[in-house]
C-alpha positions as CSV (number, residue, x, y, z in Angstrom):
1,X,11.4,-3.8,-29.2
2,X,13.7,-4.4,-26.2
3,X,12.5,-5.7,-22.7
4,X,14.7,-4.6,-20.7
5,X,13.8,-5.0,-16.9
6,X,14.6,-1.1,-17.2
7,X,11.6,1.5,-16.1
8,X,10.9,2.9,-19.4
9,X,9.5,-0.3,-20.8
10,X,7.7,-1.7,-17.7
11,X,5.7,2.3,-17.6
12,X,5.3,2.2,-21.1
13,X,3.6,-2.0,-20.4
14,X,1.3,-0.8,-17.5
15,X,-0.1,2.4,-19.0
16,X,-0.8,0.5,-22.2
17,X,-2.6,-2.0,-21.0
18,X,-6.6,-1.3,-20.9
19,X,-7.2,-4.2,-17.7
20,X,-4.2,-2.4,-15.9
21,X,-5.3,1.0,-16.4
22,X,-9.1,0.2,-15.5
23,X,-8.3,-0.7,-12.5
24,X,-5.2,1.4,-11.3
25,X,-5.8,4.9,-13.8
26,X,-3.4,5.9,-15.6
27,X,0.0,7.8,-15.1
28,X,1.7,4.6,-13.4
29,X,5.8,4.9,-12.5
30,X,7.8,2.2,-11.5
31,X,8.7,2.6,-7.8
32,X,11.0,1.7,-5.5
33,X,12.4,-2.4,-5.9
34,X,11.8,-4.1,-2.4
35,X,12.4,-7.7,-3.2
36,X,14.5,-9.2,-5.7
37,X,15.7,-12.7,-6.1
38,X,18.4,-14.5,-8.9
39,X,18.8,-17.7,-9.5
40,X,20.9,-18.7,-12.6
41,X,19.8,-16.3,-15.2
42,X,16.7,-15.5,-13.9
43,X,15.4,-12.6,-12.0
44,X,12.8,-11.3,-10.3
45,X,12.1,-7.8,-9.4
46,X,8.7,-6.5,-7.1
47,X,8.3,-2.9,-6.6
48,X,6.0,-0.6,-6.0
49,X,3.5,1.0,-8.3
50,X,3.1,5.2,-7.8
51,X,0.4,6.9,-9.7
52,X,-3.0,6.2,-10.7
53,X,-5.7,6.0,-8.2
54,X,-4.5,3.2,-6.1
55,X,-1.4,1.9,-4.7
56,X,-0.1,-1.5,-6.5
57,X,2.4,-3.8,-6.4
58,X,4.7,-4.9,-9.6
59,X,6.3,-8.3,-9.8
60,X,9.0,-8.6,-12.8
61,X,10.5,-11.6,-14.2
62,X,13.5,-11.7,-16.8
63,X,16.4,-13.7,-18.1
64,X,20.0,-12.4,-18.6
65,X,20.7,-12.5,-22.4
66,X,24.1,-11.8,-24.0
67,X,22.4,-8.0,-24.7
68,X,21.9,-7.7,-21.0
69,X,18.4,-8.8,-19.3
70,X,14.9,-9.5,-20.9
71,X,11.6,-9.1,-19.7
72,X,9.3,-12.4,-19.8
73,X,6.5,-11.2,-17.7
74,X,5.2,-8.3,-15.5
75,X,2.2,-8.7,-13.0
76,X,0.1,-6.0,-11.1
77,X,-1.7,-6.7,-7.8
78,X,-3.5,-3.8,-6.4
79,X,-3.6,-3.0,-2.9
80,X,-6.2,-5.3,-1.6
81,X,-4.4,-8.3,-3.5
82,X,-1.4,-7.8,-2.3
83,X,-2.2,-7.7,1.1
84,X,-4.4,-10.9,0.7
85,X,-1.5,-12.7,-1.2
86,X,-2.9,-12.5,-4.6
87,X,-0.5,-13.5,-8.0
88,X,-2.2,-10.4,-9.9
89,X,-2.8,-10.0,-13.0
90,X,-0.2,-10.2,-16.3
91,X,0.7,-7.4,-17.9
92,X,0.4,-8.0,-21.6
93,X,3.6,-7.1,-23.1
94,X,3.1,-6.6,-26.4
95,X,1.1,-3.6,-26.7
């Protein structure tokens, strides 16, 4: 399956995984990106979470491949985390 940093893949991720969608309901989009950072061939994307029942906060980390960029790992902070500075929880990936 490709992990591209793309939308598709990180809605399909969230909505599949039962801890994400406990917490946060179901019907998660990708938002907007408001941060991003690069260094070498990594990446690192946060965004906001729309949907579900609360607001969230995605942070995505990938590596650019020959076949364009992978994902590694997604995290989810809800809204009370991310305001206290929380890491979140990963998104398991292989669901």
């Amino acid at each position: 399956r490709s992990r591209g940093l793309g939308d598709v893949y990180k809605r399909q991720a969230l909505n599949n995984d039962p801890a994400v969608t406990s917490e946060l309901g179901y019907g998660l989009e990708p938002g907007g990106v408001y941060a991003s950072a690069r260094a070498g061939g990594r990446l690192a994307l946060q965004f906001q979470i729309q949907g579900g029942n609360l607001w969230a906060q995605g942070t995505a980390r990938g590596v650019q491949t020959a076949d364009g960029v992978e994902l590694r790992e997604l995290y989810v902070t809800n809204m009370d985390g991310a305001m206290m500075g929380d890491g979140g929880a990963r998104v398991r990936l292989d669901v």
